[in-house]
C-alpha positions as CSV (number, residue, x, y, z in Angstrom):
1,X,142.4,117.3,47.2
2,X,143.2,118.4,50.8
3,X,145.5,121.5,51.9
4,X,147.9,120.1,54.8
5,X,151.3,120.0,56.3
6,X,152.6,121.9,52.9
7,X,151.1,123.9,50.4
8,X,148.8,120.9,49.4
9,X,148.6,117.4,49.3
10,X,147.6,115.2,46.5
11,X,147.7,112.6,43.6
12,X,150.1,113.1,40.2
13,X,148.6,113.6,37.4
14,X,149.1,114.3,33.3
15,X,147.5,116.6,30.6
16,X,146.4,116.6,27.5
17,X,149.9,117.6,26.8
18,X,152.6,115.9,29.1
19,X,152.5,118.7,31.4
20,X,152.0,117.0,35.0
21,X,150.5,118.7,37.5
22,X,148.9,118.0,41.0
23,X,145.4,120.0,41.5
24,X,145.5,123.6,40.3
25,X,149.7,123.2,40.5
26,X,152.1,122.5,37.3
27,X,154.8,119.9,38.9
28,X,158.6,120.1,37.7
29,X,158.5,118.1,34.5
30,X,162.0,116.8,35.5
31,X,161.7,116.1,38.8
32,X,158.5,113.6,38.4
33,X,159.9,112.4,35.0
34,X,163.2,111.5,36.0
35,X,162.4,111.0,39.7
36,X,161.2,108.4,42.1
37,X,157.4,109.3,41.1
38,X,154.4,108.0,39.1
39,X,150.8,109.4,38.0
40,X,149.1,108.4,41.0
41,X,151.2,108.9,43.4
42,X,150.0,111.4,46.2
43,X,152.7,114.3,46.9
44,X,153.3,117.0,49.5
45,X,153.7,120.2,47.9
46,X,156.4,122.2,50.0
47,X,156.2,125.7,48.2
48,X,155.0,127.0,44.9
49,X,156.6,129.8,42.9
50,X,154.6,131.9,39.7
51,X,154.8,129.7,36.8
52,X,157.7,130.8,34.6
53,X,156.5,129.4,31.5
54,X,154.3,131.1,28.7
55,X,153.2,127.7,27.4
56,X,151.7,126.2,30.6
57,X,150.9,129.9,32.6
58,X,147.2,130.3,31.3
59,X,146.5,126.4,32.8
60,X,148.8,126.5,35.7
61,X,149.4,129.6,37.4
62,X,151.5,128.3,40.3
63,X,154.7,125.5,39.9
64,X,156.0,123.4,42.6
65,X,159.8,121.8,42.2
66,X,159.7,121.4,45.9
67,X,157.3,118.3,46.6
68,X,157.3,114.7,48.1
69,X,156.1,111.6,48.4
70,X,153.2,111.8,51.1
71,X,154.8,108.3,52.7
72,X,158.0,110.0,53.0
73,X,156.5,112.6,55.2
74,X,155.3,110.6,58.5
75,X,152.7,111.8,60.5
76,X,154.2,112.2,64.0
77,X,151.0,111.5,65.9
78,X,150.4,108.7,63.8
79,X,152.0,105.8,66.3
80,X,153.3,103.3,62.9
């Protein structure tokens, strides 16, 4: 999607295998399953670390535990 304010910005999605990831970027299994997210839901990713897992790492390179929901990260020149 688009590459702002973090390391990139977009929706929540799931593989083939349960594995969610957002763009080229495995997400922390636990943190979207147990957490306030959804598949769909657009996310700041804040950093992204070398994936540490042989399963996933020839799919998803990079891993992000430190994201958001986009709505939760205002725009301060946006006036709402």
């Amino acid at each position: 999607m688009t590459k702002t304010k973090g390391v990139y910005v977009g929706k929540i999605e799931q593989d083939e295998k349960g594995n969610y990831f957002c763009g080229p970027y495995l997400l922390d299994f636990k943190t979207v399953h147990v957490g306030k997210f959804k598949i769909g839901d657009e996310v700041n990713l804040k950093s992204v670390i070398a994936n540490p897992s042989d399963a996933s790492l020839a799919k998803y390179e990079k891993k992000s535990r430190d994201f958001s929901l986009v709505k939760d990260n205002p725009d301060p020149k946006d006036p709402k």
